[in-house]
C-alpha positions in Angstrom: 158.8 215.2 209.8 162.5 215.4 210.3 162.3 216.3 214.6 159.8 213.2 214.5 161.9 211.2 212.9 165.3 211.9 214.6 163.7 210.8 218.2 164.2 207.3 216.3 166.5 207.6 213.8 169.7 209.1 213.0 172.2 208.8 209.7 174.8 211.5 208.1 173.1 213.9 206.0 169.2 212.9 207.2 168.2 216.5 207.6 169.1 217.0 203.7 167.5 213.6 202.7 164.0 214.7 204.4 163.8 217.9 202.8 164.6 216.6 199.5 161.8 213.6 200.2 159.7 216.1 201.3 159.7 218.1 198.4 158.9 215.8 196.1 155.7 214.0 198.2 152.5 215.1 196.9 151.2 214.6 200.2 153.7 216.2 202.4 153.2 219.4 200.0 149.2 219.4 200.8 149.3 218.4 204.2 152.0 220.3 205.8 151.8 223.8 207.1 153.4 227.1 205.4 156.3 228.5 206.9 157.3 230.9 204.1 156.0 234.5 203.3 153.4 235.1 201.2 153.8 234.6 197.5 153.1 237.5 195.0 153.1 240.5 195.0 150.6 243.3 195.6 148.7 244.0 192.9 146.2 247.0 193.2 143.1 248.4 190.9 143.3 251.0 188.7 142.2 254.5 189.9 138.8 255.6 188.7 138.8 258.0 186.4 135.6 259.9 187.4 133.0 259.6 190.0 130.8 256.4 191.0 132.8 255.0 187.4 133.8 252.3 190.0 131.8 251.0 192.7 132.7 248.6 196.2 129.9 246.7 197.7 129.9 245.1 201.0 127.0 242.8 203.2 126.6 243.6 206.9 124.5 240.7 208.0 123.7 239.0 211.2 121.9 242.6 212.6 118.4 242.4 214.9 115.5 242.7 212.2 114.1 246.2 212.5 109.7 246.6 212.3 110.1 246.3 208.5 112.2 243.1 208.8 115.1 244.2 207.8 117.8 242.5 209.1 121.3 243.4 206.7 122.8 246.8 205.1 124.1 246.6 202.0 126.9 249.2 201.7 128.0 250.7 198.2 130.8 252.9 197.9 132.5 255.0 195.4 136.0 253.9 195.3 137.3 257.6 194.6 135.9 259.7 196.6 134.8 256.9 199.4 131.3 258.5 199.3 128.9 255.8 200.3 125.3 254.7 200.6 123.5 252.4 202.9 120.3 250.8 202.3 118.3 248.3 204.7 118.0 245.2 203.0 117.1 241.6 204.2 119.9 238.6 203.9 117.5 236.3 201.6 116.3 239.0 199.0 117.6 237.2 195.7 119.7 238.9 193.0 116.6 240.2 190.8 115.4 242.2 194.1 118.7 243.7 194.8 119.2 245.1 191.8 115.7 246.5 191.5 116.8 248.5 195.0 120.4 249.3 193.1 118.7 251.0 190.4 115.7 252.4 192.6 118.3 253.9 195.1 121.7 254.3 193.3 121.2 254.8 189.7 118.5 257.0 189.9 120.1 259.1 193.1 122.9 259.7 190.4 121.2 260.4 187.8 119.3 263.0 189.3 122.3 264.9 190.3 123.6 264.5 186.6 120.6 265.6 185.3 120.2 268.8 187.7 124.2 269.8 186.9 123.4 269.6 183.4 120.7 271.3 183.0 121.7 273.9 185.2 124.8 274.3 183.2 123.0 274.3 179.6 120.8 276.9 180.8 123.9 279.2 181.9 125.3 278.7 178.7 122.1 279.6 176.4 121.6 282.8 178.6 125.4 283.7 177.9 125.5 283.0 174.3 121.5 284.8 173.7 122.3 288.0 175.0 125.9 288.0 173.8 124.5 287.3 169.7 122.0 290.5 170.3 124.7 292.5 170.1 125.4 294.7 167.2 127.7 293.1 164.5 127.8 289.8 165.2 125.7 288.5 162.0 128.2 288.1 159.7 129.9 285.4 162.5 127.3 283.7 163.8 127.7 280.5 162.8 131.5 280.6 163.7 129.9 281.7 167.0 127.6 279.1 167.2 129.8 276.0 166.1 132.5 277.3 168.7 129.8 277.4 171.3 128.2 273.8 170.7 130.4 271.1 172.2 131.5 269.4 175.1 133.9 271.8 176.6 131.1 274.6 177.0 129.5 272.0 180.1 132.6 272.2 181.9 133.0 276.1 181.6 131.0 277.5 185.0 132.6 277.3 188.2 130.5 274.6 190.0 132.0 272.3 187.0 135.8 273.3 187.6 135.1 273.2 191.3 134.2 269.5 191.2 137.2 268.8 188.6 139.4 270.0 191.0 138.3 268.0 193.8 138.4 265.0 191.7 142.4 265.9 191.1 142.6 265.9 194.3 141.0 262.8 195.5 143.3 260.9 192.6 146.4 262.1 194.0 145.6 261.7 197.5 144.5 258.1 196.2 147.8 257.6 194.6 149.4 258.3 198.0 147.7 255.8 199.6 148.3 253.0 197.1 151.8 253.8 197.5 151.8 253.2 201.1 149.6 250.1 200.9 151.9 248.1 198.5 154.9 249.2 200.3 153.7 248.2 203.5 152.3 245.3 201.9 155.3 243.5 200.0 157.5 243.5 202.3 155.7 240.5 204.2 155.6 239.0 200.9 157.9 237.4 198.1 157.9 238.2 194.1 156.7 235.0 192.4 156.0 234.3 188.9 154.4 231.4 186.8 155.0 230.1 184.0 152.5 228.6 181.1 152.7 224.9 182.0 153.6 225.1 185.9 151.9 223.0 188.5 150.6 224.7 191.2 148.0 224.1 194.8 145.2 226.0 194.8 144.2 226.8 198.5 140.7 227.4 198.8 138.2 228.0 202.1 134.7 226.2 201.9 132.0 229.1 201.5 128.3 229.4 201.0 127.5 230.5 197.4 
């Protein structure tokens, strides 16, 4: 407004007065175009504590429609250890269909796995603790034996378990690192800005399809 208005006009302290009219017109302050950095800071999700605990989904649409029609991908991914699954989908199956394939294809993919780990892992355990309590003297203990045996930390005794444990360390701190590096990189093209209960603020919102 100001380099538009001083082709015509000039007075002493016009730059000032503009801003300051500027600043308080409701429509300047839609209208006019940002020149500032962005406001707010990063602010990243919390790390997963386990595997497939958290999940990122993602629509690749717009593909050639294969000979069963399909004609999108829908792309789920573990957010810790960025193991992911495609599935051919179509763009107009409705929310009931998609979660018939989600639990068809993803729940029961993982519970399989759980359910093979386990029971491989209680078996190892009964064959220990069986030919361990045929041993001579142990009668008089047994059930110290046995309530020291039944619990949660016998599952994660075998080595597959503590295998997998430590790759889960791992993928947390290497996730850690790149958070790090993300919000660093990330705030400083942007500006710390706070709100307060009772502040007036533009919402700036892009027409979508829902």
């Amino acid at each position: 407004m100001y380099h538009n208005l001083k082709q015509h006009f000039w007075w002493s302290g016009m730059k000032r007065d503009v801003a300051t009219f500027v600043s308080k017109c409701l429509i300047c302050q839609q209208v006019k175009i940002e020149h500032q950095r962005a406001s707010g800071l990063l602010q990243l999700l919390d790390i997963p504590v386990w595997k497939w605990d958290e999940i990122s989904m993602d629509f690749v649409t717009g593909l050639p429609q294969t000979q069963r029609r399909h004609d999108a991908i829908w792309v789920v991914v573990d957010r810790l250890t960025k193991s992911a699954h495609f599935l051919p989908i179509r763009k107009d199956y409705s929310i009931s269909r998609l979660a018939k394939i989600f639990q068809q294809e993803i729940v029961r993919l993982l519970h399989q796995r759980l359910y093979q780990t386990e029971t491989y892992v209680s078996r190892l355990v009964f064959g220990k603790v069986c030919r361990k309590l045929r041993e001579p003297g142990l009668s008089s203990v047994l059930p110290f034996i046995l309530r020291q045996t039944v619990g949660e930390r016998v599952i994660e005794g075998p080595d597959m378990i503590e295998v997998t444990n430590k790759k889960v360390v791992v993928a947390k701190e290497k996730l850690k690192e790149a958070h790090a590096r993300q919000k660093s990189y990330a705030d400083k093209h942007r500006k710390s800005l706070e709100f307060q209960s009772g502040d007036h603020v533009f919402l700036k919102v892009s027409p979508a399809r829902g």
